[in-house]
Every structure is written in C-alpha cells, then in structure tokens.
C-alpha positions as CSV (number, residue, x, y, z in Angstrom):
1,X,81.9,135.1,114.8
2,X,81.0,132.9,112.1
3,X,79.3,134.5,109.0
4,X,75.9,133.5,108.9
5,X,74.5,130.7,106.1
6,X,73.1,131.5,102.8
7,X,71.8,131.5,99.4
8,X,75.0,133.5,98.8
9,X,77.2,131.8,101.1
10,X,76.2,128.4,101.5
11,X,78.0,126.5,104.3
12,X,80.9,124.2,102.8
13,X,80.9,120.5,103.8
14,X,84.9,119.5,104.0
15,X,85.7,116.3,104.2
16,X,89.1,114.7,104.6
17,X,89.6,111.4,103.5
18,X,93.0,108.9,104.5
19,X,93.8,106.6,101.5
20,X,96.0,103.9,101.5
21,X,97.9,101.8,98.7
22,X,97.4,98.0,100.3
23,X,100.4,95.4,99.7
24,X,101.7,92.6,101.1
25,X,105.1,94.0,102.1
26,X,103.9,97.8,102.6
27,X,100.8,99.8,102.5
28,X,101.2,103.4,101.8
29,X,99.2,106.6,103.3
30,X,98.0,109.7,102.0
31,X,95.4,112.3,103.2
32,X,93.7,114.9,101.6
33,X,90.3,116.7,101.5
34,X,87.6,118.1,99.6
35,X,88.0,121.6,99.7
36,X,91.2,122.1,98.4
37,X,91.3,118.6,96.3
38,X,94.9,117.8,97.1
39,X,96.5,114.9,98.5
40,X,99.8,114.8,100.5
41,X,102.0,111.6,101.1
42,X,102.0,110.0,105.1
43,X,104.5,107.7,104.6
44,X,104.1,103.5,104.3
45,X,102.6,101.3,106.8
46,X,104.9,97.8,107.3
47,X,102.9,94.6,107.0
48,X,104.3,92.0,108.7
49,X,103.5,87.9,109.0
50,X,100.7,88.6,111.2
51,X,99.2,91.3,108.9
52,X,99.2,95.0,108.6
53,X,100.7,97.2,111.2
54,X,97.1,97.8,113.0
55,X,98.6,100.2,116.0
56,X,100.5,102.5,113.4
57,X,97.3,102.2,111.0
58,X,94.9,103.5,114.1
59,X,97.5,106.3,114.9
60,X,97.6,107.5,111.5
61,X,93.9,107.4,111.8
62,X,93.6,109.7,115.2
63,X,96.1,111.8,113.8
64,X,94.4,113.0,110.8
65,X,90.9,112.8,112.2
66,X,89.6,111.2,108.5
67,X,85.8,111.4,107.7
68,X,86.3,108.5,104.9
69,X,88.8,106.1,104.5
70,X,90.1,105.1,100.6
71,X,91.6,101.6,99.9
72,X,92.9,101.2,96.5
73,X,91.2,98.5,94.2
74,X,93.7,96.6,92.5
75,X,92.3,95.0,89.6
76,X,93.7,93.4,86.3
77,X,94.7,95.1,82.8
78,X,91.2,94.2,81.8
79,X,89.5,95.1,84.4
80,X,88.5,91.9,85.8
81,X,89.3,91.3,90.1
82,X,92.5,89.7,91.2
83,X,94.3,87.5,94.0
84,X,94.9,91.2,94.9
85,X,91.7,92.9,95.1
86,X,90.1,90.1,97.6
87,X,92.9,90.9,99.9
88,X,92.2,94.5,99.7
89,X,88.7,93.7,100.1
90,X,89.3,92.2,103.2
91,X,91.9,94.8,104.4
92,X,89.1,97.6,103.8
93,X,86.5,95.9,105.7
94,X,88.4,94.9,108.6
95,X,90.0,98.8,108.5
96,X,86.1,100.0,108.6
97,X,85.1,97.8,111.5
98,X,88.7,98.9,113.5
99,X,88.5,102.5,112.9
100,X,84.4,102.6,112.6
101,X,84.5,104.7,109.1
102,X,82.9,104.8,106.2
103,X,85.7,103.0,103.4
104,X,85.4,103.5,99.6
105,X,87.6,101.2,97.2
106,X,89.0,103.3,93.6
107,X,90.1,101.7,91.0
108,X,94.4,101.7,91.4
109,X,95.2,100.3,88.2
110,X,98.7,101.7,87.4
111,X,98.7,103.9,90.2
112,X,102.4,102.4,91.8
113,X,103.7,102.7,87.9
114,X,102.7,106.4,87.2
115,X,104.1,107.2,91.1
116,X,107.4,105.8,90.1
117,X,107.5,107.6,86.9
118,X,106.7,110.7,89.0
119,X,109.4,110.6,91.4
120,X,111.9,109.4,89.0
121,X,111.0,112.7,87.0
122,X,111.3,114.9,90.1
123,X,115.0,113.8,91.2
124,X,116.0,113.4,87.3
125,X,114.4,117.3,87.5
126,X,116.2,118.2,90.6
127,X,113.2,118.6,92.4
128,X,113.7,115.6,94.7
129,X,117.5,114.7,96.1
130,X,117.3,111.9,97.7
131,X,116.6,108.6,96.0
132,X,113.0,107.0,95.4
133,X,112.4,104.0,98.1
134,X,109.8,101.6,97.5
135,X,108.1,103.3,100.6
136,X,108.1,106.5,98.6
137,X,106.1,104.9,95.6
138,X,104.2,103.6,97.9
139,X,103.0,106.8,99.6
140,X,102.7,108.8,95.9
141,X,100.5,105.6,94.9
142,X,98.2,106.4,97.6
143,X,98.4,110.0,96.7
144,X,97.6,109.3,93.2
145,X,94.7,106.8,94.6
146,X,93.4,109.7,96.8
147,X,93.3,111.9,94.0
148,X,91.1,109.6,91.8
149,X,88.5,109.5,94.5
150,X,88.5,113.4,95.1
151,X,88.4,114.0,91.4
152,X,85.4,111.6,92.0
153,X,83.7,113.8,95.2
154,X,83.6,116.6,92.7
C-alpha cells in the first residue's frame, strides 16, 4: 500500500521529459526526469530529404512515455534567432501536434561544442573506448540540452 499524503510526506510530482538536439542531418535524443535530475543519451534520429524520421521519433516517444518534450533553441553568439532556430521552431511545433505534448525550447547555445569536449575527455580518460561519432555528440547535446531545462524545473 501506498503511504498516505502529507504535510510531512507530500506526494512528489515526477515528470520525465524527452529532449532532442534538432539538425538537418541528425537530431539527437535524451530522456530524463525530475526526480533524480539526470539525463541519459537515446541515440540520433536520421533526417532525411523529406524531413525528420517521424516513425522512429513517435517510437522513441511511446517508449519513454514523456510528460514534456524539450527542443533545443539554437540561437546566435549574441543571442539574437537564426536560420536555425525557425527551423527548430517549426520542428517543435509540428513534434507537439504529432505526439500531442506539451514542448519547451532551451537555449542550446554551445551545447554540440561542450558534448564534444566531453566525450573527447572521456576516451582521452579511458572512460569511453570506442571513438566519438557525430551521432554521439549529438545524443550528449541533447543530454546537455535536457539538463538545462531540469536545472530549470528546479
């Protein structure tokens, strides 16, 4: 039996959230939740001529039963929108009208450099063996975007 709700023990609201690094060639995934604020990599998601791989997006989605959905904002040094951002615009609102979730954008500025520089630490570390693919970088950008909007949630 569940322990019972209160002042003491108040009930605690988890959320999980699936974010994703958008780019023309790739998108990368990453899913995480509120309770223990960490993000894991879900691999990249190919976009093709026709557009972003929409059955593999909607499986990803059904797999990891997301209550919010986090597209990264890609904006200029100066903060100002790019070529970039309205195209991640429009990929976040047509992902909330296919998967019928709420979708937040976070800022991603520098979020694909700092992944690289992460993953080329691990395997000059040891940590990590096998080389890092642009697929890779993708998936620790969306970690490193997923992570900017839980810091956020806190």
């Amino acid at each position: 039996l569940p322990l019972p709700v209160t002042p003491e023990r108040p009930q605690i609201s988890v959320r999980v959230a699936l974010a994703f690094d958008f780019g023309l060639k790739r998108i990368g995934a990453a899913v995480g939740d509120t309770l223990t604020q960490s993000a894991a990599p879900r691999g990249a998601i190919a976009v093709h001529a026709s557009g972003p791989d929409w059955v593999a997006i909607e499986r990803l989605v059904a797999a990891n039963a997301p209550h919010v959905l986090v597209v990264g904002a890609p904006y200029n040094v100066d903060g100002d929108a790019s070529e970039m951002s309205a195209r991640a615009r429009q990929f976040a609102v047509e992902l909330a009208a296919r998967c019928a979730l709420p979708v937040e954008q976070v800022d991603e500025r520098y979020s694909s450099i700092e992944a690289t520089a992460q993953l080329k630490a691990q395997r000059a570390s040891g940590a990590r063996r096998r080389r890092v693919r642009k697929d890779d970088i993708d998936s620790a950008a969306a970690v490193i975007i997923l992570k900017r909007w839980l810091e956020g949630e806190r």
